[in-house]
C-alpha positions as CSV (number, residue, x, y, z in Angstrom):
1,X,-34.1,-13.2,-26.6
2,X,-35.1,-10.0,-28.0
3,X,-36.2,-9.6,-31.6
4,X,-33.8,-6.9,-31.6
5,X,-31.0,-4.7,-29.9
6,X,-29.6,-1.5,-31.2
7,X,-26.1,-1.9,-31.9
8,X,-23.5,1.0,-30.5
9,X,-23.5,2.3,-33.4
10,X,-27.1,3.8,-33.3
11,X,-26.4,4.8,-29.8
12,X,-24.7,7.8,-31.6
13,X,-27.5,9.1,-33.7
14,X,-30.4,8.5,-30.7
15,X,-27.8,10.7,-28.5
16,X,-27.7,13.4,-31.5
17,X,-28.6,17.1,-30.8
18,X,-31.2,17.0,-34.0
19,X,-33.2,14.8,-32.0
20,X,-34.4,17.3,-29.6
21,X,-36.1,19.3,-32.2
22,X,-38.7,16.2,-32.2
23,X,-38.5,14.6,-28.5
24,X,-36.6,17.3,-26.4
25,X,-35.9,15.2,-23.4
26,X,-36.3,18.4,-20.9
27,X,-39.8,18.9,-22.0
28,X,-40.9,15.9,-21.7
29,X,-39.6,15.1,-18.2
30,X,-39.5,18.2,-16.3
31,X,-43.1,17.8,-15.3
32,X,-42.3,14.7,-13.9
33,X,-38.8,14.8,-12.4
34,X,-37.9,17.2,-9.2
35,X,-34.7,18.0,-7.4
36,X,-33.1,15.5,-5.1
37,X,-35.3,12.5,-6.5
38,X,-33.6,9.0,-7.6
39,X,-34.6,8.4,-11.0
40,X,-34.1,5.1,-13.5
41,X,-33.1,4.9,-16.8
42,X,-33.3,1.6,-18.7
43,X,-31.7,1.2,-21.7
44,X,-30.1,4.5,-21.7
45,X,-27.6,4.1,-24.1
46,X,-25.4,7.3,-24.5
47,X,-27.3,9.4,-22.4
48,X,-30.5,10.9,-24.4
49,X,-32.6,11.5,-21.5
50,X,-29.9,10.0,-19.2
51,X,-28.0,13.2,-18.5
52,X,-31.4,16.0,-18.8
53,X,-32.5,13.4,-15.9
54,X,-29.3,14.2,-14.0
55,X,-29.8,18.3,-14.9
56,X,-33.4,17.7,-13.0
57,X,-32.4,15.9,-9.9
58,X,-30.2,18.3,-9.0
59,X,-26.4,17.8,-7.0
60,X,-29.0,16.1,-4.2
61,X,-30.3,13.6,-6.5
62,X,-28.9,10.6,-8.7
63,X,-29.4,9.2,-11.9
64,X,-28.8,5.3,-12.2
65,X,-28.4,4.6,-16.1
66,X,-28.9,0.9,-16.9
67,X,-27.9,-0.4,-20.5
68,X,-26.7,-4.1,-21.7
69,X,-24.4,-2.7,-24.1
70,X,-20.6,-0.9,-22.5
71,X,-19.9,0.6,-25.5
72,X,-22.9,2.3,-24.9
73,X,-22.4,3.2,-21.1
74,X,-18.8,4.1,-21.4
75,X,-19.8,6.5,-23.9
76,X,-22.5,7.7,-21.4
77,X,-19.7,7.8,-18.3
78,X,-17.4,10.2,-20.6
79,X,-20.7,12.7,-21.9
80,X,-21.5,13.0,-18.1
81,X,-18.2,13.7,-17.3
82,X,-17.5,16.4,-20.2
83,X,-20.9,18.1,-18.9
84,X,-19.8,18.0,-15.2
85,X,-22.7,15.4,-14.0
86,X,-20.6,12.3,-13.3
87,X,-21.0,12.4,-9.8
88,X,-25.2,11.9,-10.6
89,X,-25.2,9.3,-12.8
90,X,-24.0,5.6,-12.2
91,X,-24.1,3.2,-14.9
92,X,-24.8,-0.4,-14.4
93,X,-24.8,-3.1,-16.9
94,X,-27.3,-5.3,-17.3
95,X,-28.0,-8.5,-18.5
96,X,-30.9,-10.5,-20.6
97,X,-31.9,-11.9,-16.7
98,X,-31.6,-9.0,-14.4
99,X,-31.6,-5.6,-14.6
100,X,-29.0,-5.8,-11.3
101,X,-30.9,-2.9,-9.2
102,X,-32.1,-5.1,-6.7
103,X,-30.4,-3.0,-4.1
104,X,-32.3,0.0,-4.9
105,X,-35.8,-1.7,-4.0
106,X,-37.8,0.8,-2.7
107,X,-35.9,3.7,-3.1
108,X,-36.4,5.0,-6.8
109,X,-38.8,7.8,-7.5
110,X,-39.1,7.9,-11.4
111,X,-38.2,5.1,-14.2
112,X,-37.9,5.9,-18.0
113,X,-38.4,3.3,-20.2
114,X,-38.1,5.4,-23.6
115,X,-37.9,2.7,-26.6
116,X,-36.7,0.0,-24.6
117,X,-39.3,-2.3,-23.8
118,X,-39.8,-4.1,-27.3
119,X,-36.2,-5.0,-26.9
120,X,-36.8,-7.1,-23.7
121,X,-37.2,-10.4,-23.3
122,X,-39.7,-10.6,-21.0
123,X,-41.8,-7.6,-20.4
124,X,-43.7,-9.5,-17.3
125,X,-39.7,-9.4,-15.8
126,X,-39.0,-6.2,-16.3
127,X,-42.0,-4.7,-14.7
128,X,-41.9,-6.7,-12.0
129,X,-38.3,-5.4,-11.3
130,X,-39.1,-2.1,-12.1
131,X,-42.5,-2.4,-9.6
132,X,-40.1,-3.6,-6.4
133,X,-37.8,-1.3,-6.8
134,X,-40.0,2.1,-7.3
135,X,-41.1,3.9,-3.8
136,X,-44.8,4.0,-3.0
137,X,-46.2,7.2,-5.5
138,X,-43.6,6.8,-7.8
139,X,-44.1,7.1,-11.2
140,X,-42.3,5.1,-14.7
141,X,-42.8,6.7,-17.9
142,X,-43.5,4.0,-20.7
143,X,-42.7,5.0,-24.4
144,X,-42.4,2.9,-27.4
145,X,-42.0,4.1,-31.2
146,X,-44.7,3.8,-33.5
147,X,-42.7,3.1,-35.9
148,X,-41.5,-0.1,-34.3
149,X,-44.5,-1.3,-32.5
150,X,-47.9,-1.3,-32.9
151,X,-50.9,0.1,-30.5
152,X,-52.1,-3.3,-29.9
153,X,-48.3,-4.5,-29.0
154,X,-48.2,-1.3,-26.7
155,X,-51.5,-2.3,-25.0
156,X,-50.3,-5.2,-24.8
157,X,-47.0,-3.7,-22.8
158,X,-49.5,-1.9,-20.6
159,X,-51.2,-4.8,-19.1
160,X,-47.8,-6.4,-18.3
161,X,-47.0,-3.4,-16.0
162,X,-50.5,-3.5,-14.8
163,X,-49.6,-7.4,-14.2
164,X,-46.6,-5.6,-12.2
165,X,-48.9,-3.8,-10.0
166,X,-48.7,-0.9,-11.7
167,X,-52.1,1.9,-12.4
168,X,-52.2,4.1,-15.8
169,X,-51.9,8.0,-14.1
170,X,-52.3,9.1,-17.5
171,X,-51.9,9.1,-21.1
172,X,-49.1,10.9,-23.1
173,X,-48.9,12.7,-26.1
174,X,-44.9,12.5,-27.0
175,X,-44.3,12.9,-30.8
176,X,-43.6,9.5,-32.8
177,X,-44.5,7.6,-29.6
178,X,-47.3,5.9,-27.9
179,X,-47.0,6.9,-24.0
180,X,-48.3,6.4,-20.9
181,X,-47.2,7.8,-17.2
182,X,-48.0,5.0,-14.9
183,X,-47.5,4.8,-11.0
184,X,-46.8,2.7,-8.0
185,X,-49.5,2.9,-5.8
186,X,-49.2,4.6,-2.0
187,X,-49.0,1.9,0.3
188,X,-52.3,1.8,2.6
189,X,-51.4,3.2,6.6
């Protein structure tokens, strides 16, 4: 079990406009994310990054937005439907075993995990999901808050996607965060 879930409640200030004036979600995707690409966001609650990600793919791409909480994603499914990106974003629920996106092995381009991995349960899991279902090249963005865990728990996070099969691109600087872009690698011809 994890040491510790945000409750729905929360979900409302992580979602709040204020925010953006320390971690503005375009900025720190937009180098990353491209039109028409499938992208992953774990643990999106109400939509943070969940709907800039949808702004970025573009009407050709889709967003899949994965929380355990539904308080959290219906709140999501009604924000993307006020802001006229429904139609790129499914939510899926998860649960403490799966993520349930086995179907999408393979296909996604990009994965967020902002804040969400000292949460999990089983960090060697998650990666390992994460890993099978990313194409070849594509990339996961791993951030955790400083003020919730520390750089040797973070390195320790690292390895696990390493563990995955996962490479460090590069390192990040995203404020109140330690980051790190990592990537699938090509497969060989």
């Amino acid at each position: 079990m994890p040491q510790h879930v945000c409750p729905p409640w929360v979900g409302y200030l992580l979602a709040s406009p204020l925010r953006k004036l320390i971690q503005n979600p375009t900025a720190i995707l937009k180098t990353y994310v491209q039109e028409g690409m499938t992208a992953l966001d774990i643990g999106s609650a109400m939509g943070f990054f969940t709907l800039p990600l949808a702004r970025l793919v573009g009407p050709k791409g889709k967003v899949f937005a994965v929380d355990m909480q539904e308080k959290m994603l219906t709140v999501l499914d009604r924000r993307a439907c006020k802001a006229g990106l429904g139609g790129r974003i499914e939510t899926r629920l998860c649960t403490q075993e799966s993520l349930g996106i086995r179907d999408l092995s393979g296909h996604v381009n990009f994965v967020l995990l902002f804040a969400v991995v000292h949460e999990m349960p089983d960090a060697l899991q998650l990666f390992a999901e994460l890993a099978s279902v990313l194409k070849p090249g594509g990339v996961l963005l791993l951030a955790e808050p400083t003020g919730h865990v520390k750089a040797s728990a973070f390195e320790v996070t690292v390895k696990a996607a390493q563990a995955a099969g996962l490479t460090i691109a590069t390192q990040l600087i995203i404020p109140r965060s330690h980051a790190v872009l990592l990537h699938k690698p090509p497969t060989n011809p």
